[in-house]
N, C-alpha and C positions, 0 to 999 in steps of 0.2 A: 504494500500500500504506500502511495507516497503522500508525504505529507507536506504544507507548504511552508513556503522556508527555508526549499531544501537549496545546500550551497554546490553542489558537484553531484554530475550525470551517476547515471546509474551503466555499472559494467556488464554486458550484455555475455559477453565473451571476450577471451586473451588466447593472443598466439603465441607464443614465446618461438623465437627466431633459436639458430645456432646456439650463437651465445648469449641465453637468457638473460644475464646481467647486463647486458645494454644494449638488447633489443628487444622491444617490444610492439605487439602491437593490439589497441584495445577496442572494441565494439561497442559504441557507447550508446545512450538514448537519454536525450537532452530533456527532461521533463518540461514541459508549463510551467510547473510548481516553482523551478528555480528562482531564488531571490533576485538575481540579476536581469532577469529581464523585467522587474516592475520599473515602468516610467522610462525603461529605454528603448521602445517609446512608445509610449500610448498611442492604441490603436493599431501598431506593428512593431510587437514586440523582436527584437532580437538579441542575438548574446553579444555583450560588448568582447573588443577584441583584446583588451586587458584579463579578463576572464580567462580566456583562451592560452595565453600564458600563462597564468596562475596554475589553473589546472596541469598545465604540461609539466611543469616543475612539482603539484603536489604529485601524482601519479608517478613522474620520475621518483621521487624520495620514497613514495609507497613501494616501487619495485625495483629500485638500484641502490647500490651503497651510497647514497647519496641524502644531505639535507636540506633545505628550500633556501637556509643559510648559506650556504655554497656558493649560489650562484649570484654574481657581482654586478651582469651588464647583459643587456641584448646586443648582439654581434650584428642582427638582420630579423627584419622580421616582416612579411606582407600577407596582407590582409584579403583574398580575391573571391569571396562570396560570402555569401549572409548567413549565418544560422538561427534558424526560426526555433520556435519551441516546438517539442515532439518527435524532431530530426532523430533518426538514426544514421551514424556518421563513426569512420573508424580514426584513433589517434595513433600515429604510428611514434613511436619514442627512441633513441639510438643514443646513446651515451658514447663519447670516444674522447678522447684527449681531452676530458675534461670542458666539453661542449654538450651541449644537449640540443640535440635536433627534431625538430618535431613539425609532424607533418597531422593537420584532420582534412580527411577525404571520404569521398564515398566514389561510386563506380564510376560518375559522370563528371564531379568536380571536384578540385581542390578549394578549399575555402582558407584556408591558412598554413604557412609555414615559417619558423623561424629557429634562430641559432642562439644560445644563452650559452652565454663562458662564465665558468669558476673562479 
């Protein structure tokens, strides 16, 4: 059941690549409920694209040796479709040289990708 409030998608499924420690990749489903989209913006809610990083960095710390404290700066970061509430969308995660790269897509578009250094 979800309830409102709520601050991060719900994991639908996880693939874990080769090297599980810094690859990943997650299936997610972006609720309504999510607090970020009240007021941004009324009458067409979407996920701000700071969220988007957020998330990429808490789900890194959730599955790499890694803590949200770690990461210092965005290296690159673009923004190239909207996510609405309800989307189901996957997050792809790749840790390497103390970068974190992160890619949310689905079969048809990329909606965001970016680089955060340690």
């Amino acid at each position: 059941m979800l309830c409102k409030g709520m601050k991060y998608p719900k994991i639908i499924a996880k693939v874990e690549h080769e090297d599980k420690h810094k690859h990943i990749t997650l299936c997610l489903l972006i609720p309504a409920e999510i607090i970020f989209f009240e007021g941004h913006f009324p009458n067409m809610p979407i996920l701000p694209g700071m969220v988007q990083v957020d998330w990429a960095i808490f789900f890194a710390s959730k599955f790499f040796d890694v803590t949200p404290e770690m990461f210092s700066h965005i290296e690159k970061l673009k923004f190239t479709a909207i996510i609405k509430p309800n989307q189901k969308l996957f997050l792809n995660l790749m840790l390497e040289n103390n970068i974190l790269t992160f890619k949310y897509f689905n079969d048809n578009v990329i909606y965001s990708t970016g680089k955060i250094k340690s």
